[in-house]
C-alpha positions in Angstrom: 0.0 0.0 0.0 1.3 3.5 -0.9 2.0 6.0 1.7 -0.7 8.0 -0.1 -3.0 5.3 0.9 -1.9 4.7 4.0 -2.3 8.8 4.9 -6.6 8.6 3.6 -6.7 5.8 5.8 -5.1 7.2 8.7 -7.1 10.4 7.8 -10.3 8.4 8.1 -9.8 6.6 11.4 -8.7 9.9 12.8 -12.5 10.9 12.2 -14.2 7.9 13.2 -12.2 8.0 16.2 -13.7 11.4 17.1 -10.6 13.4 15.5 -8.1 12.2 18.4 -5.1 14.8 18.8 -2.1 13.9 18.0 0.9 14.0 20.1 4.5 13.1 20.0 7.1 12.2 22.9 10.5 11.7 23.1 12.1 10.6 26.0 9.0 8.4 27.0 10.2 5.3 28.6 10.4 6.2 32.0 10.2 9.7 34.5 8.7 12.8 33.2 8.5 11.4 29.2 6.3 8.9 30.8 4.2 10.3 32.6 3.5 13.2 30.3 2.3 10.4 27.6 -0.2 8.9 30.8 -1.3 12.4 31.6 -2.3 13.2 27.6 -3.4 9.2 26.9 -6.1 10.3 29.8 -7.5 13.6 27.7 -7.7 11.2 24.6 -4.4 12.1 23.1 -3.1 9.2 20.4 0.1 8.8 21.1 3.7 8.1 19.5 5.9 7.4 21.9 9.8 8.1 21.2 12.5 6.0 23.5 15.9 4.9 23.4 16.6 2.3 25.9 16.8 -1.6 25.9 14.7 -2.9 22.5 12.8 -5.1 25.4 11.3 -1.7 26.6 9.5 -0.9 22.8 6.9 -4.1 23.7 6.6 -3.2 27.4 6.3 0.4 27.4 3.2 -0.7 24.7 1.8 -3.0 27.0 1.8 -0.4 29.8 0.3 2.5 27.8 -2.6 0.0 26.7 -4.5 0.5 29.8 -4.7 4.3 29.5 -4.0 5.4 25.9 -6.6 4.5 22.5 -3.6 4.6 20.1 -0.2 4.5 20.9 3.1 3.8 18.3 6.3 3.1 20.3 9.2 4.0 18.4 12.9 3.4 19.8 15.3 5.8 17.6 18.2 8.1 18.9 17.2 11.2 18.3 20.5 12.9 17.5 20.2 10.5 14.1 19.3 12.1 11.1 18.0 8.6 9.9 16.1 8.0 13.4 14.5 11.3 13.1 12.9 10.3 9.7 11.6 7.0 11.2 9.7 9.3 13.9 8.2 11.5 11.9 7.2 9.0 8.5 6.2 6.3 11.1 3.4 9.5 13.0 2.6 10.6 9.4 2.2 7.1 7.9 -0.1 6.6 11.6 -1.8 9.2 12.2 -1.7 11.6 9.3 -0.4 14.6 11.4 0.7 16.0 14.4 -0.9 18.2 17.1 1.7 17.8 20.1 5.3 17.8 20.3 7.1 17.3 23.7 10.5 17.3 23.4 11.6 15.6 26.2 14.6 13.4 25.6 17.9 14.1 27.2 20.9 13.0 28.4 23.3 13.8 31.1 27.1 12.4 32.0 27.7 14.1 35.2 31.6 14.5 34.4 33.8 17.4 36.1 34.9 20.0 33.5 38.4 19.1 33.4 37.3 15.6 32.4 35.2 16.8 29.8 35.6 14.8 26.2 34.7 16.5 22.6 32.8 13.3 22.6 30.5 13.6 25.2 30.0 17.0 24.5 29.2 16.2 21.4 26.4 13.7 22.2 24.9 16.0 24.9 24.4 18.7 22.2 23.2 16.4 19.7 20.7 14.7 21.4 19.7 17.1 23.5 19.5 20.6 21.5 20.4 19.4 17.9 17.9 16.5 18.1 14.9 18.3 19.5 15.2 21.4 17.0 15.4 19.4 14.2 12.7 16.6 14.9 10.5 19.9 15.0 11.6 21.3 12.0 10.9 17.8 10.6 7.5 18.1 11.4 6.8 21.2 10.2 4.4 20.3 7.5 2.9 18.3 9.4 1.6 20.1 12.0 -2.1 21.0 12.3 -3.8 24.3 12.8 -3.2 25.3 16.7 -0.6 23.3 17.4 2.0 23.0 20.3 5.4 22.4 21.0 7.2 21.8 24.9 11.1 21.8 25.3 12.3 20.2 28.4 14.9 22.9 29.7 16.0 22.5 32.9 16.9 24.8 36.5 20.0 24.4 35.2 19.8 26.1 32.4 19.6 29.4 34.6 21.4 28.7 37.8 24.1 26.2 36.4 25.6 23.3 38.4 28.9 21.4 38.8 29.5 17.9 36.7 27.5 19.0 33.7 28.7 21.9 31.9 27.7 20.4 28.6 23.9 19.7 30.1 23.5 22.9 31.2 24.7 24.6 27.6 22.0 22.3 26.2 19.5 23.2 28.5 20.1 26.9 27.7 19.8 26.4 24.4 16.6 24.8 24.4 15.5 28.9 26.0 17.0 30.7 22.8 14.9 28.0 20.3 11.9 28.5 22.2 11.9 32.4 22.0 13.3 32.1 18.1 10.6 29.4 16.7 7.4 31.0 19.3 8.3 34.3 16.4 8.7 32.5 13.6 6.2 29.7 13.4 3.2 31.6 14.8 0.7 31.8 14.3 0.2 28.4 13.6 2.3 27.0 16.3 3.0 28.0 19.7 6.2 26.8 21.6 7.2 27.2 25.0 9.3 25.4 27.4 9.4 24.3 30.8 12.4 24.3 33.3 11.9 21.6 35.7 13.8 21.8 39.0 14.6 18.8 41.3 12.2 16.1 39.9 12.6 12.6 41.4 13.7 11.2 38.4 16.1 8.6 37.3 18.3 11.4 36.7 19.2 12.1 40.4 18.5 8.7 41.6 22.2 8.5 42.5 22.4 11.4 44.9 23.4 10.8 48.4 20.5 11.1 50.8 22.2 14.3 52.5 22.2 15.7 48.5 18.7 15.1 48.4 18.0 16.7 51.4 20.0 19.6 50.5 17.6 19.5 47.0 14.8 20.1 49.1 16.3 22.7 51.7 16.7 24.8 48.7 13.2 25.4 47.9 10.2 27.1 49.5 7.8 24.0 48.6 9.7 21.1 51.0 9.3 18.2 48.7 10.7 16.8 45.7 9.1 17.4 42.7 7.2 14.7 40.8 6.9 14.0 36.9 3.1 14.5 37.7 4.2 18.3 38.5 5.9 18.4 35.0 3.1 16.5 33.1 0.4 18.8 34.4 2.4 21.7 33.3 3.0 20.0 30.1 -1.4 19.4 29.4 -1.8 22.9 30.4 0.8 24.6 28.0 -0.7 22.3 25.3 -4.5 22.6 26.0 -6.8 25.5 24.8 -6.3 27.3 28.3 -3.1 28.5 27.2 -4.2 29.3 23.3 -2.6 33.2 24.4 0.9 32.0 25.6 4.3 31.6 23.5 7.7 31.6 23.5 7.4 31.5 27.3 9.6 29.5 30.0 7.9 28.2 32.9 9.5 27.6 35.9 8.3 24.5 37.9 11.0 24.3 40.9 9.2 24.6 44.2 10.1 27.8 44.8 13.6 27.4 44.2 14.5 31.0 43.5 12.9 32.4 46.3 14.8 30.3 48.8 
């Protein structure tokens, strides 16, 4: 069957299954990627779900998002691939038709000292997390329908920095500058914001020390860590018809952390 055909298909099931939205996720198999792509399954979102751990995770992340999602794809490519990126978006197209939601949320982080810093990992922070994300939107681009939405996962760190991840928090920065450039450029049609999680119990931190931990929490006004559900809920707001009036915006979910 021709992709034409496959795309009139696609276009038809979208209306018999009362014109489902379309959204997009990288990072999905586990933390906030994960529980962003619950949060949307439950307001009727079909979902395509981008990941890039263990190959055993494509079938069991699918299993899991079963019980809360109508249609879900489960796609693992790396995201810093040219080739990968194409999979994404011709497998959603080939799907689904089009796209309403993009969450770029995929990332990674090495934790390594400046002075221990290789061109390499460098490298594959920028890629994956900047280079990958700008141009799996631009991919999309004619793709998108009208009123459409795209999240970039920035991070505190972006604007307060941290030791061990110089490279991260360059990404992370970058993301800001993207946001603000594409929120001018593709509007009307588009809107795109990004959200700067603080300390989100995550895999990310899972290593920390309890007394780093602690110290996490000491450092905000809210005395908790933050969840992925914090995140998520940020993320169906910014992409929902409540916030039709905001772009190129950063919002700050942290618990207060500036204030502190």
């Amino acid at each position: 069957m021709s992709l034409l055909a496959r795309c009139l298909i696609a276009r038809c099931m979208r209306i018999i299954i009362h014109m489902s939205k379309v959204a997009v996720i990288t990072g999905a198999s586990s933390g906030i990627g994960l529980e962003v792509a619950k949060q949307l399954a439950r307001q009727g979102y079909s979902l395509v779900l981008n990941h890039y751990a263990e190959s055993e995770r494509t079938e069991t992340l699918l299993e899991e998002m079963r019980d809360v999602a109508n249609d879900v794809v489960v796609i693992r490519a790396d995201i810093s691939k040219e080739s990968d990126r194409e999979k994404i978006i011709s497998n959603t197209i080939e799907e689904f038709n089009a796209i309403d939601v993009l969450v770029n949320n995929a990332g990674i982080y090495h934790r390594t000292a400046f002075s221990d810093l290789t061109e390499e990992q460098y490298d594959q922070t920028l890629n994956v997390n900047l280079k990958g994300a700008l141009f799996l939107t631009q991919g999309f681009l004619p793709y998108f329908t009208a009123q459409s939405s795209v999240v970039f996962m920035s991070s505190i760190n972006a604007f307060i920095g941290s030791d061990h991840g110089v490279d991260y928090n360059i990404s992370k920065l970058g993301m800001i500058a993207v946001t603000r450039s594409l929120a001018q450029e593709l509007s009307p049609k588009i809107r795109v914001n990004a959200i700067a999680p603080g300390s989100i119990d995550t895999n990310l931190i899972a290593s920390d020390s309890p007394q780093k931990r602690q110290s996490r929490i000491d450092s905000q006004i809210i005395k908790r860590m933050g969840q992925p559900q914090d995140i998520a809920q940020m993320v169906s707001f910014l992409v929902s018809k409540k916030a039709s009036f905001i772009t190129g915006q950063t919002f700050h979910v942290n618990g207060g952390r500036y204030l502190s």
